[in-house]
C-alpha positions in Angstrom: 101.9 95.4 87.6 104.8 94.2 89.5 106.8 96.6 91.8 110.2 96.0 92.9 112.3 97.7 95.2 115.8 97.8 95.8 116.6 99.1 99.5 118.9 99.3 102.1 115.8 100.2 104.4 113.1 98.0 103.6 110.9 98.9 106.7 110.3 101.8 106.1 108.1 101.0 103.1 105.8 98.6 105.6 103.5 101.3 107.3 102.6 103.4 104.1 102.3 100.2 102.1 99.0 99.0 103.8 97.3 102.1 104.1 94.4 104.1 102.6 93.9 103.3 99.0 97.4 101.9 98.4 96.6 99.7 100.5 93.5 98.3 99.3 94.8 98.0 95.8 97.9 95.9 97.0 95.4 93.8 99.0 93.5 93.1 96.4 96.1 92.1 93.9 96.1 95.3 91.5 99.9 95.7 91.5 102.2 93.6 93.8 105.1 95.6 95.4 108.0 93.5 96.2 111.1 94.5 99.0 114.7 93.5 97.7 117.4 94.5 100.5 121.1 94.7 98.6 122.6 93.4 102.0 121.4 89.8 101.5 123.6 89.4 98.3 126.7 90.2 99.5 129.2 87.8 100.3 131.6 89.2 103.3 130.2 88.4 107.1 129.6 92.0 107.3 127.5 92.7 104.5 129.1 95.6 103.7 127.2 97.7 101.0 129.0 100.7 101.0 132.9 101.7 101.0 135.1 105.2 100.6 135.2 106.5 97.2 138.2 106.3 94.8 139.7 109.7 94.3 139.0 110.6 97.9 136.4 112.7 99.3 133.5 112.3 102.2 131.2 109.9 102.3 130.2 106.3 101.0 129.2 104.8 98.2 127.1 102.1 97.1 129.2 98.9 95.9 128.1 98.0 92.5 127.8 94.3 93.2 125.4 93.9 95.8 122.7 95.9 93.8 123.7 93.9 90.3 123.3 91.0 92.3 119.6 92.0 93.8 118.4 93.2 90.2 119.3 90.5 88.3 117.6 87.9 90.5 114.2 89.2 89.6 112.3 87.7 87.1 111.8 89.9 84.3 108.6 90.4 83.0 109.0 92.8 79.4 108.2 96.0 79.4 109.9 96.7 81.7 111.9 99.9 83.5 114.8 99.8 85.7 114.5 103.6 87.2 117.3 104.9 89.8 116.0 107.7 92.0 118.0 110.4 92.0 118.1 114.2 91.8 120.1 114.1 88.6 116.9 112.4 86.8 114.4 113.8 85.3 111.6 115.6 87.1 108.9 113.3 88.2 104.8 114.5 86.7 101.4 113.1 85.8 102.5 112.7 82.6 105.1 110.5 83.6 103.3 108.6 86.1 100.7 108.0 83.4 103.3 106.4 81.5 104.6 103.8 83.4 100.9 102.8 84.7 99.7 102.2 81.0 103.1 101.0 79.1 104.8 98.6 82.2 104.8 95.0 83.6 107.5 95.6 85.6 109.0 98.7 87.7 112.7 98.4 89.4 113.2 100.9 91.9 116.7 101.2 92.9 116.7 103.2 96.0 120.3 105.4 96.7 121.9 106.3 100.0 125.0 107.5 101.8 127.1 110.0 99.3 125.8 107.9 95.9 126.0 105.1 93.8 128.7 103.6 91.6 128.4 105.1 88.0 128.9 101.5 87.0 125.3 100.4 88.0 124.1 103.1 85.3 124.6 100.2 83.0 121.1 98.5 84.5 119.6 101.8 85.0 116.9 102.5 81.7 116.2 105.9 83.3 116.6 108.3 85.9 113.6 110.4 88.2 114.0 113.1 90.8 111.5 114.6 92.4 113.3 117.9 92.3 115.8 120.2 92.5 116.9 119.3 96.1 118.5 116.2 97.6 116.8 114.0 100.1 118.6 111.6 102.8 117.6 108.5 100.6 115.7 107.1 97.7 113.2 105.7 99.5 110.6 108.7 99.8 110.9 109.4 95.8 110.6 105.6 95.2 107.1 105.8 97.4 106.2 109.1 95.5 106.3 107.1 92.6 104.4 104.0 93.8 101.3 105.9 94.9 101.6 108.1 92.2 101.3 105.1 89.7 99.1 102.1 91.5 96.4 104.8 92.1 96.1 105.0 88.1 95.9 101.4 87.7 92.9 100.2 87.2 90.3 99.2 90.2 92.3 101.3 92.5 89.8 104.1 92.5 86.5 103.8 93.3 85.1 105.9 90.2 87.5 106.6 87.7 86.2 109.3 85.9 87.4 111.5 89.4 90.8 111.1 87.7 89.9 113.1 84.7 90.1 115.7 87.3 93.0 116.0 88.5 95.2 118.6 88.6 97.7 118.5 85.1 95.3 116.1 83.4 94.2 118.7 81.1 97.0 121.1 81.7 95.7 123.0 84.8 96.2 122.8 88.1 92.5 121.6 90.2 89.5 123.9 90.9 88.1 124.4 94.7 86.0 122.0 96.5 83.3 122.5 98.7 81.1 120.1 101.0 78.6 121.0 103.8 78.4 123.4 105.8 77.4 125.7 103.0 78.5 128.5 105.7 81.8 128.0 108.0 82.2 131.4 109.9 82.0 133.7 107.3 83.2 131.9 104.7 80.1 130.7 102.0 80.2 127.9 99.5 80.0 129.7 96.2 76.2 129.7 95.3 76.7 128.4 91.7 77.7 124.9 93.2 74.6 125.4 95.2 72.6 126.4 92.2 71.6 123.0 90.7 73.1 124.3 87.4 75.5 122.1 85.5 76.6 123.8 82.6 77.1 127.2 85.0 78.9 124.9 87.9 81.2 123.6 84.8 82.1 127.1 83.8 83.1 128.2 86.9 84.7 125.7 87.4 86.9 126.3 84.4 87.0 129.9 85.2 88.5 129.0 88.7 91.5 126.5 87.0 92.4 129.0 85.1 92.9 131.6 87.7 94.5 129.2 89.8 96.7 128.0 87.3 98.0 131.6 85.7 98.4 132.7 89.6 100.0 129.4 91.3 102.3 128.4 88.3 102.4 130.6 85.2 104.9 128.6 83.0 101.7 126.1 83.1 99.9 128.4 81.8 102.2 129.2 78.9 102.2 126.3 77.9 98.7 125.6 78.2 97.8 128.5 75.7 101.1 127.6 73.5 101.2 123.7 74.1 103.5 123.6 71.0 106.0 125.6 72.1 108.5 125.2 74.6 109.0 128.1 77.0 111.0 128.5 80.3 109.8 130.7 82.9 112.0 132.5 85.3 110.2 132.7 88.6 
């Protein structure tokens, strides 16, 4: 998979880039993540990529034609998805992270800044992701979110990939507890069924504990886990 990123600030990809399992998978050729700064497509000596908004208020906004300019001088490689991070898109989840791993060639991440964009660069945009209902300083820590989130689904980036059958929201709940040695840490004790040698019991608590976790962490997931055909909201 091909990974290309559209920013104003592309240092600040570097460190997390080359780390941990990221890392490794980038090293080894199991996606390729590519840095495109707007600044070196535009045309004035100053590079300018942002000016005042029409209609007056505070702030700047991106110009539309340095980020036209940087997108179009990629090589497209079908399917494809041209994503603008912002927190008017829609919520980013497993579900859609397991979509762009398994359905895309190519991911465009435009990354925002300063007050916003210009609406006119919706016309590259094929969709929209937020992270959530609050507003971050840039696009840039979304645009990561969504990197890690996908590359460690591709395959060869984790070691054994049945682990990701257990993530949490693979099968509509949220993770069970893990344990490792000391089976005693002050006076807390590893549950003796994981001690016990029993599979089918360790599997059944285990169940047991995702779905106490999930009905007390996040209860609309567990709506919709026993009604997964019906839509519900849940006021919290």
């Amino acid at each position: 998979m091909q990974i290309d990123v559209i920013t104003l600030f592309p240092d600040f990809f570097n460190s997390p880039l080359q780390c941990s399992l990221l890392g490794k998978a980038l090293a080894k050729g199991i996606a390729t993540v590519n840095l495109i700064n707007p600044r070196d497509f535009t045309t004035d000596k100053h590079h300018q990529v942002d000016d005042i908004p029409y209609g007056g208020g505070v702030g700047m906004v991106l110009k539309p034609e340095p980020i036209f300019a940087a997108v179009e001088s990629l090589p497209i490689l079908p399917p494809r998805e041209v994503i603008l991070l912002t927190p008017q898109g829609e919520t980013l989840n497993q579900n859609l992270l397991k979509n762009f791993a398994s359905n895309y060639q190519q991911l465009v991440l435009i990354c925002g800044h300063y007050e916003g964009i210009d609406e006119r660069v919706q016309n590259l945009v094929t969709r929209e992701v937020s992270l959530g209902d609050f507003v971050l300083t840039c696009g840039e820590i979304p645009a990561l979110t969504l990197i890690n989130g996908v590359v460690r689904l591709l395959p060869g980036t984790i070691g054994k990939p049945e682990s990701l059958c257990a993530d949490s929201f693979e099968d509509g709940l949220l993770d069970y507890p893990h344990y490792t040695r000391p089976p005693i840490f002050r006076e807390w004790e590893v549950p003796p069924v994981l001690r016990s040698g029993n599979h089918q019991e360790i599997a059944q608590w285990r169940y047991q504990q995702q779905l106490e976790a999930t009905k007390k962490k996040r209860p609309d997931l567990m709506i919709k886990y026993n009604n997964p055909d019906v839509e519900h909201e849940v006021k919290r």
